[in-house]
N, C-alpha and C positions, 0 to 999 in steps of 0.2 A: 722625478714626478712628485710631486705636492699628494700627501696622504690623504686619505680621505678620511670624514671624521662618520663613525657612525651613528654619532650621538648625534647628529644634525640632519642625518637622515629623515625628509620628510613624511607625514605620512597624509592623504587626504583626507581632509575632514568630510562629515557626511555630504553625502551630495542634498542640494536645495533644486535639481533638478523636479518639476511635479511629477510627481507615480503616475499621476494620471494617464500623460500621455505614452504609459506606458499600458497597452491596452489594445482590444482589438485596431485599432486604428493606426498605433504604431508598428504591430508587427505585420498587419496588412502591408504598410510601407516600406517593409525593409525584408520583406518574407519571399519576396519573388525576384531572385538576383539579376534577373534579365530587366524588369524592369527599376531598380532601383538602382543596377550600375547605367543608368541612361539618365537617370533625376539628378540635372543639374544642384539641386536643394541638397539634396544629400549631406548631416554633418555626419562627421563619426561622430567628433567628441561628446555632442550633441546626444545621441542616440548611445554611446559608453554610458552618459551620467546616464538616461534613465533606466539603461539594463541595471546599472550597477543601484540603482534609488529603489529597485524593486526587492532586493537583499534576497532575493527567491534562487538565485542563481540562474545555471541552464534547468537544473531540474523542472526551476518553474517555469520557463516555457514548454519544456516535454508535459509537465502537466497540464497546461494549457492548450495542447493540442494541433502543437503547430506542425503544417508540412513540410514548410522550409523554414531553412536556416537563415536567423536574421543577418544584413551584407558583414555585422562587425565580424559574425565567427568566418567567412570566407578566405579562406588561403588561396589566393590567385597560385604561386609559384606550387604550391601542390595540386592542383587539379590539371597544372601542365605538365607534370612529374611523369617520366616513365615507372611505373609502380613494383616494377618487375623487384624480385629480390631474389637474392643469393642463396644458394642451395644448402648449406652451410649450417652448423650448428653450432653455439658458444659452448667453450670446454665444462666437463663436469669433473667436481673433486668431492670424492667421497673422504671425510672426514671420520668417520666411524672407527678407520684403522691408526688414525694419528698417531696413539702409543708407540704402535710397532714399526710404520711406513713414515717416519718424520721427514727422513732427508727426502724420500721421493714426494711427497707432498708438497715440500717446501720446493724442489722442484717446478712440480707442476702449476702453483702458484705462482712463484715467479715469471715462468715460460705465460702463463695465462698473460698475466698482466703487462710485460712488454708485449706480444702481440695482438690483444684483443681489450684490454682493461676493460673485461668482465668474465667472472666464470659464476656457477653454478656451483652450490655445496650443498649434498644430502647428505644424510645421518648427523647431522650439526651438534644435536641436542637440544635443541626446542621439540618440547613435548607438540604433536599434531592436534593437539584438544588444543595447546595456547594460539595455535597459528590458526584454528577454526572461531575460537572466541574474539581473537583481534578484528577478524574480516566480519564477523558479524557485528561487532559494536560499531563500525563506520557504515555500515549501511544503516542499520538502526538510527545511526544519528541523523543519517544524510536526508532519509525516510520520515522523519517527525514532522508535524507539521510547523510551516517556514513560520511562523509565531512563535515556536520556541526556540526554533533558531535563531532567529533574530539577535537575540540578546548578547550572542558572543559573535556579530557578526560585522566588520571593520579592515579598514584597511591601516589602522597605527601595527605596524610590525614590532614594535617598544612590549606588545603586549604578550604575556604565555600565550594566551587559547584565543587563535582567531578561527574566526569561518568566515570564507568569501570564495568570489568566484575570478580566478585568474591573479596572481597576485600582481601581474605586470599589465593588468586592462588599459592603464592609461598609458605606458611607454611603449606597449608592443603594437606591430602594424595588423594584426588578427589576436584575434580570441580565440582560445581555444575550449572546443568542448567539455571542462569539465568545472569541478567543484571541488573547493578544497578544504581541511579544519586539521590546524597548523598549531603544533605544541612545543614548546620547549622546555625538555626535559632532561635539561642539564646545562650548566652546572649548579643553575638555582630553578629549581622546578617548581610548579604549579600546586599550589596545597590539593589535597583532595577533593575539597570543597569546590574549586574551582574550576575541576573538569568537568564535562558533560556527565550526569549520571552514568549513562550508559559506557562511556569509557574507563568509570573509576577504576574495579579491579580490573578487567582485559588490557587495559592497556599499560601501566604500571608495573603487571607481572610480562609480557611480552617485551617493553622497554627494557628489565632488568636481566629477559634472558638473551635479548639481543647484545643489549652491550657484554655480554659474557662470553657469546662468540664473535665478537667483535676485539673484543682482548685477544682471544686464541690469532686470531688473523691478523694483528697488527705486528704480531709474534714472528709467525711466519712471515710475511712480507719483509719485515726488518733481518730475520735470518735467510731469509732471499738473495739480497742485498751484502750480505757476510757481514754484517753487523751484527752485534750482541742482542736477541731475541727483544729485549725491553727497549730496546734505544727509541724507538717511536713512543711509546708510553711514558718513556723517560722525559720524552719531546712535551708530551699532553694531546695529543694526537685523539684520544679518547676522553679529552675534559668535557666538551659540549657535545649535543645529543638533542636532534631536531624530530621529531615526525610531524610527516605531510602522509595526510588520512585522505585519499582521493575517490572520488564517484565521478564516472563517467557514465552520462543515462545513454538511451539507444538513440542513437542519430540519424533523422529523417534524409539527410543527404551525407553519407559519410564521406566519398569522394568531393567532396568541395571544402572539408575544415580536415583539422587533425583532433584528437586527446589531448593532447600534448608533443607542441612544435620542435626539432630536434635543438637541443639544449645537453650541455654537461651539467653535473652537480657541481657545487663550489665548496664541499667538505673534502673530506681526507676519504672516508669512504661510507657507499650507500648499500643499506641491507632491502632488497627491492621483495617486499612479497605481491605477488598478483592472483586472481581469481582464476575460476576455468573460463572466463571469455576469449582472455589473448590479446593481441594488439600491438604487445610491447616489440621494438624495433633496436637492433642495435647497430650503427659506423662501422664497417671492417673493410677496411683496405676500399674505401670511395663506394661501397655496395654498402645495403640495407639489409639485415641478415632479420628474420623471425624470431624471439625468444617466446616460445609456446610454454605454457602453462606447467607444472609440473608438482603434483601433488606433497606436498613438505618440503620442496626446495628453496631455496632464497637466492635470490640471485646479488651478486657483491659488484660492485659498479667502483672503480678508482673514479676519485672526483679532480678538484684543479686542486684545492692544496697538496693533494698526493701529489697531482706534477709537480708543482713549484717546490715541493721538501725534495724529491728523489733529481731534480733538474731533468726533468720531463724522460726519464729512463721507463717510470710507470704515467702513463699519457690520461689525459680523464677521456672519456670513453663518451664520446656523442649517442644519445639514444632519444626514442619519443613514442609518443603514440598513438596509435592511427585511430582514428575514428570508424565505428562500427554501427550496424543496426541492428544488432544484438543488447541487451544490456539490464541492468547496470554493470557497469563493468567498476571492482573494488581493486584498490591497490594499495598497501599502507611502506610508506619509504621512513625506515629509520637512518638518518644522517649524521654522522662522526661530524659535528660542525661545533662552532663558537657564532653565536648570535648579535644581533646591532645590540644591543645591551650589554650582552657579554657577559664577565664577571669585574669586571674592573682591571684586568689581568691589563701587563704593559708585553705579554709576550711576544716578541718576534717570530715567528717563521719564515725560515728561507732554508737554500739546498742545503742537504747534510753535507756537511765540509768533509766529509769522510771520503763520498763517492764523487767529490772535485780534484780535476788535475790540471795541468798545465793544457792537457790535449781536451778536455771536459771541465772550462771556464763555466762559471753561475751564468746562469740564462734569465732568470727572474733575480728581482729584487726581495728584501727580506719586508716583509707584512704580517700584521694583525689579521688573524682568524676573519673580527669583526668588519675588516675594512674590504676583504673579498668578498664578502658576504654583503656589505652596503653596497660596493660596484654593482654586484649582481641586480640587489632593487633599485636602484636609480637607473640604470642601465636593463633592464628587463633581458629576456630571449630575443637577442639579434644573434646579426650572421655575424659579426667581429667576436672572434673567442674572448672568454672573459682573464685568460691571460695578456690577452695582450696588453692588458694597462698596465703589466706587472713587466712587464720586460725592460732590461735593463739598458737598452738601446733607445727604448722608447720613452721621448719625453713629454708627449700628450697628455695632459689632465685628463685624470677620468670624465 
């Protein structure tokens, strides 16, 4: 399969759609799904550019006052969903005792992520003052008024500091309820100047102690594995370093969209912090299991290059989620990733040749950080995993 190049990665230019008809008149049109899944007229694309030409996000229609949700956020396949979920809990790893409990932790980490690729870690060592200042600088931001947002708000992914709403509006078949301001923070980060005020310190000190338990964990995982504690680090496994700052406001129909439609990550791994609203959902064994809220914990999510480096022994971990009429609902994902820019790096990634045998042949092909990460934006949240353009059977262009 022919590589994909990140650097050609499109991005759209502003939309020339009129603001105008974005207005009472248009969301009268598209506000009542009964009538507007019957309006022969009906465009999407039409109706994306000018949600997206309002730069307001969902917020600004929560602020606007709407009852219903316009047809683009509509999830036909989830409002037919039996909703039920699984009684179930994702495991927890108290870190606190690391020193003295290594091998049983490394254990339970490993044990976590073959059958669940996500657990739960308290006592981590992020101070609860930096996990309270983080959640409040993304509301703060999301909160300002859409005039000053503006300014850092675009769909070129080439850039550190975006804000927008859906990064996949134009390739995915729904929108989903929220809003996102998307940073890259490694391995060439954003001067100071170029962050949001309100993110400068909170989020700079949370990024540096995220990636410090993100070290400890890459540690463990690779001694998981009976590999030498560094061999992922050794990899670069922790060179690139994404957050996605998300708001999800309260949603006037929550049973007819999602937060966020069920999707993997496409790094090596994701530090998920969320609010006390809830929402978050995680894939276990074909069932839909609750990850409820939980004061200082972080939830660790293996992503697809964790599959593709382990040969799918650690699986990335489907999750989403649900749309509520509670809200804002905050959630800030720090992502072990390499970005469409990248660093210039020519690195490869593929299975550690360590955990390959004659009976455990490579299953993916060896890839650029940057180029699973471009699949991902050209290719948005579909139902085909974002491995499968990597597999080595498969000769389909992305």
């Amino acid at each position: 399969m022919a590589a994909l190049n990140s650097n050609s990665f499109y991005h759209r230019p502003e939309s020339k759609f009129p603001p105008s008809l974005w207005g009472d008149q248009f969301v009268n049109h598209v506000s009542d799904s009964k009538i507007a899944a019957s309006m022969s007229e009906y465009n999407r694309s039409r109706e994306v550019e000018a949600f997206d030409a309002t730069k307001s996000g969902v917020k600004g229609l929560v602020d606007a006052g709407i009852a219903k949700i316009p047809r683009i956020f509509i999830h036909q396949d989830y409002i037919q969903e039996d909703k039920t979920v699984c009684d179930l809990s994702v495991p927890v790893i108290d870190l606190g005792s690391l020193s003295n409990n290594r091998g049983e932790i490394i254990d339970q980490v490993r044990a976590a992520f073959e059958e669940w690729g996500v657990f739960k870690i308290v006592n981590h060592g992020i101070p609860t003052s930096s996990l309270s200042k983080a959640m409040k600088a993304v509301k703060e931001f999301h909160e300002q008024d859409t005039e000053v947002k503006k300014q850092y708000y675009s769909r070129d992914y080439l850039k550190k500091v975006v804000y927008n709403s859906n990064f996949d509006l134009y390739t995915n078949a729904a929108a989903n309820w929220r809003d996102s301001l998307y940073l890259i923070m490694a391995p060439d980060p954003p001067t100071p100047q170029e962050l949001p005020q309100v993110f400068r310190d909170p989020m700079m000190e949370f990024s540096e102690q995220a990636k410090n338990v993100g070290i400890s964990v890459f540690e463990l995982l690779s001694e998981g594995l009976g590999l030498k504690k560094s061999h992922m680090l050794d990899m670069g496994c922790a060179m690139g370093e994404f957050l996605a700052c998300n708001y999800y406001p309260a949603c006037p129909e929550p049973n007819m969209t999602l937060g966020f439609g069920s999707h993997t990550d496409s790094g090596f791994l994701t530090f998920l912090l969320q609010d006390e609203i809830g929402g978050l959902q995680v894939l276990h064994k074909d069932s839909w299991v609750d990850v409820p809220p939980s004061p200082g914990s972080l939830l660790v999510i293996s992503g697809d290059m964790m599959e593709l480096i382990t040969n799918a022994r650690f699986k990335s971990a489907y999750h989403r989620v649900v749309a509520k009429n509670l809200g804002p609902r905050i959630s800030v994902a720090f992502v072990f990733r390499m970005h469409l820019a990248g660093s210039g790096s020519s690195q490869l990634y593929g299975p550690i040749k360590e955990l390959l045998s004659e009976n455990n042949p490579p299953i993916y092909r060896e890839a650029k950080g940057e180029e699973i990460v471009a699949c991902r934006y050209a290719k948005g949240i579909e139902k085909t995993p974002l491995l499968w353009y990597f597999k080595l059977n498969n000769i389909q262009q992305p």
